[in-house]
Steps between C-alpha positions, in 0.01 A plus 500: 500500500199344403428167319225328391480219194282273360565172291359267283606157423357237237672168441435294192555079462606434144550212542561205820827650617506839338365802592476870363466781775397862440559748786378867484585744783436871582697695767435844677739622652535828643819691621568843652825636373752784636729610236838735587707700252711737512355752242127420584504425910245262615187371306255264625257322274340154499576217286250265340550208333243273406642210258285226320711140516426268206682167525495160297641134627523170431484219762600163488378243788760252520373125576720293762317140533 
């Protein structure tokens, strides 16, 4: 199996204690795959899958003194 990914990362202040962060990722990964049944016998093939990761958060930096 092979991997590889990349990532980006981008975090906003709003304001003094709260933050927006944006996250975007991309993934390769890579798989060879054996498949048995009983009607077809054995078939090999490779598996990609390659998914782009979009994600959204709020942060909140909490003050103790």
């Amino acid at each position: 199996m092979l991997t590889r990914s990349a990532q980006a990362v981008l975090d906003y202040r709003i304001a003094e204690n709260l933050f927006l962060d944006l996250d975007l990722k991309y993934v390769r990964i890579s798989a060879d795959v054996t498949l048995r049944t009983a009607n077809s016998g054995v078939q090999r093939t490779t598996l990609d899958i390659n998914p782009l990761i979009a994600g959204v958060g709020i942060g909140h930096r909490f003050s103790l003194f």
